[in-house]
C-alpha positions in Angstrom: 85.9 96.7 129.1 86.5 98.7 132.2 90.2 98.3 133.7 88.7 99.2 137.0 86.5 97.2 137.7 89.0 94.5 139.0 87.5 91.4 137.1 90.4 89.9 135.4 89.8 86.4 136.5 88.7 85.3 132.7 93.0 85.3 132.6 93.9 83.0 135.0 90.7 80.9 134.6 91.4 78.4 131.5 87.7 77.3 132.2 86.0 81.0 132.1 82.5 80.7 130.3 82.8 81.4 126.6 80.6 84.2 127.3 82.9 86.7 127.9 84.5 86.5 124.4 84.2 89.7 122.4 82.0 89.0 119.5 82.2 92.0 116.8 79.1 90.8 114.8 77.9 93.3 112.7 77.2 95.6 115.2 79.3 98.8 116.1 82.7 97.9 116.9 82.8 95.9 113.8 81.8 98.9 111.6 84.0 101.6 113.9 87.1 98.9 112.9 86.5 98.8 109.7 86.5 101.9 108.9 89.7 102.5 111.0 91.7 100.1 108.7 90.9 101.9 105.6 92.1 105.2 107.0 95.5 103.5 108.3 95.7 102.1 104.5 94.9 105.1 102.9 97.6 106.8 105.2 100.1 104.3 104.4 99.3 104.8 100.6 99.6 108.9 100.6 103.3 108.4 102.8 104.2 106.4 100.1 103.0 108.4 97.3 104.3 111.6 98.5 107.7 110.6 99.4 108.4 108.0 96.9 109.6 108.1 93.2 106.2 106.1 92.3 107.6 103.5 90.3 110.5 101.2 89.4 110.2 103.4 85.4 110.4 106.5 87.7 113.3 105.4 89.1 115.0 104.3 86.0 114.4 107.8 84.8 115.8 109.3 87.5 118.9 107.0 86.7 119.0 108.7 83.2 119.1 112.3 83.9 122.3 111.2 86.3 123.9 109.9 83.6 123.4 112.5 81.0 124.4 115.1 83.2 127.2 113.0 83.9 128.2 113.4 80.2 127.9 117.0 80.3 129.9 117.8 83.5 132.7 115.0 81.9 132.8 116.9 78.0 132.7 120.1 80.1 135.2 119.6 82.4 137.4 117.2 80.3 137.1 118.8 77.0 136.0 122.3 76.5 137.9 123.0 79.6 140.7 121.6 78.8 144.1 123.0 77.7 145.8 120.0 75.6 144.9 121.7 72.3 144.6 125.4 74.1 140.7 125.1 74.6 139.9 127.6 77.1 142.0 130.2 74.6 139.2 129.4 71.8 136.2 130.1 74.0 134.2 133.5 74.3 134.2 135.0 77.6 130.5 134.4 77.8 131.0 130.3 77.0 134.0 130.4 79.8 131.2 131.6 81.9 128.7 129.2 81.0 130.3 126.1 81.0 131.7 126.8 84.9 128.2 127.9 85.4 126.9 124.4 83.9 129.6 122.5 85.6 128.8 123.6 88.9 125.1 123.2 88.4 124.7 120.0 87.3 126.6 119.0 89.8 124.4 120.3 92.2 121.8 118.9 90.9 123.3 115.4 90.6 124.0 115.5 94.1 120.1 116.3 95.0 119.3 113.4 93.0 121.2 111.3 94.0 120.3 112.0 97.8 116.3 111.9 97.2 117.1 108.3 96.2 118.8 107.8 99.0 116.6 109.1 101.2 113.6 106.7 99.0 115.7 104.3 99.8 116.4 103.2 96.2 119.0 101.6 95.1 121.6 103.0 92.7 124.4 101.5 91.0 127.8 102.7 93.0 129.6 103.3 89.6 126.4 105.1 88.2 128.3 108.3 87.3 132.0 106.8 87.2 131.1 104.4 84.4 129.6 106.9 82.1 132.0 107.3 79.1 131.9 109.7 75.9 134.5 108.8 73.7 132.7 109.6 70.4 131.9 113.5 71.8 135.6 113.5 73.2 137.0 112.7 69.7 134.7 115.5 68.3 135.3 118.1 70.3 139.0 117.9 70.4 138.8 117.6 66.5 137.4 120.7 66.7 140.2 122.4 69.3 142.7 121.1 66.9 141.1 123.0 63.6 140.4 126.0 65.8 136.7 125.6 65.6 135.8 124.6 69.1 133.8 128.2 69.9 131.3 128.0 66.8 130.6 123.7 67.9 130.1 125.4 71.4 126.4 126.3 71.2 125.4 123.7 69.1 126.7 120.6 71.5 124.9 122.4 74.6 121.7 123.2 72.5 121.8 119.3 71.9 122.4 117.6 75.0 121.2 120.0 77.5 118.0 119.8 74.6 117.8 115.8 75.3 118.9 116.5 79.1 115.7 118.6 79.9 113.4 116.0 77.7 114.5 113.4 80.2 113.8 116.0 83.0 110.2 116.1 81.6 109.7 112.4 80.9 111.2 111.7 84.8 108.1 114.3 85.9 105.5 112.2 83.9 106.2 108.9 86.0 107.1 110.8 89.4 104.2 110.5 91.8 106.1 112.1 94.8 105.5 115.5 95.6 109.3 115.8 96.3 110.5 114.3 93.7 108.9 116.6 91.4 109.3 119.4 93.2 112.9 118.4 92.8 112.3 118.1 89.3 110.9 121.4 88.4 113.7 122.8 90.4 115.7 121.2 87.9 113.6 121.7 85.0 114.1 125.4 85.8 118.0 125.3 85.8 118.5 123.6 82.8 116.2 126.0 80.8 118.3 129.0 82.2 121.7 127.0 81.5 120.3 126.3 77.7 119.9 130.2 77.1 123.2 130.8 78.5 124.8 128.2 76.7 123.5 130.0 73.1 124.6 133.5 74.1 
């Protein structure tokens, strides 16, 4: 319909002959607006698919990795870096190194996670990283501090649980659909392999 051409009076006119009703058919127009819902869809779909986690299991995963390095950062920071039983004075200069080195990025990588959530807007539990205990490793490795034996369980608690920690990295990639969420993920995928080899040096 031309706007210039003045001939609006089909608006006022409640009476206006039928006739000047658009009828799609299955000519043209019909076709041409067909075809522009399935691009809007398909557009809708990729946003989605490239911003998003990709699924509620995807998200679940991502929820696992927080916690686990959550137990890391806590056993690193609250017992091999701890002084009650003269820790830091057992460890290598090398594990001093790698456990600030792990500490700080984990951290960092917690707090990346934790923002791509955000930003997906997914919700995640407030006490996520505040509720995760590890009492059982706690009484280990302080066992260990008290015997003197805390640098030779060193390697083998990292090669474990950063082990486990990059497993989860790998199943959280499988069920990622995002192209920033695995980019985020290889990022991360990356670090933890380096902090492993440190960790056994």
């Amino acid at each position: 319909m031309n706007p210039n051409n003045g001939n609006y009076d089909f608006i006022l006119n409640s009476g206006a002959t039928k006739t000047n009703k658009i009828s799609m058919g299955n000519g043209p127009l019909k076709k041409v607006l067909i075809g522009l819902g399935i691009f809007v869809f398909l557009i809708i779909i990729l946003i989605i698919t490239t911003s998003g986690g990709g699924s509620s299991k995807a998200t679940t995963a991502f929820e696992n990795i927080v916690v686990a390095q959550q137990k890391i950062i806590n056993v690193s920071k609250n017992d091999f870096a701890s002084n009650s039983n003269n820790q830091t004075t057992q460890l290598t200069t090398n594990q001093l190194n790698s456990l600030a080195t792990i500490t700080a990025v984990l951290s960092s990588d917690q707090n990346q996670i934790l923002l791509y959530l955000k930003k997906s807007s997914v919700a995640v539990p407030s006490n996520i990283t505040t509720s995760v205990t590890t009492t059982d490793l706690d009484t280990q490795i302080n066992t260990a501090a008290s015997s003197g034996t805390l640098s030779t369980i060193y390697p083998s608690f990292f090669q474990t649980n950063l082990t486990s920690y990059i497993a989860l990295i790998k199943t959280c990639y499988s069920l990622t659909t995002g192209t920033t969420g695995r980019a985020l993920l290889t990022d991360m995928y990356n670090n933890a392999t380096l902090l492993l080899k440190q960790s056994q040096n």
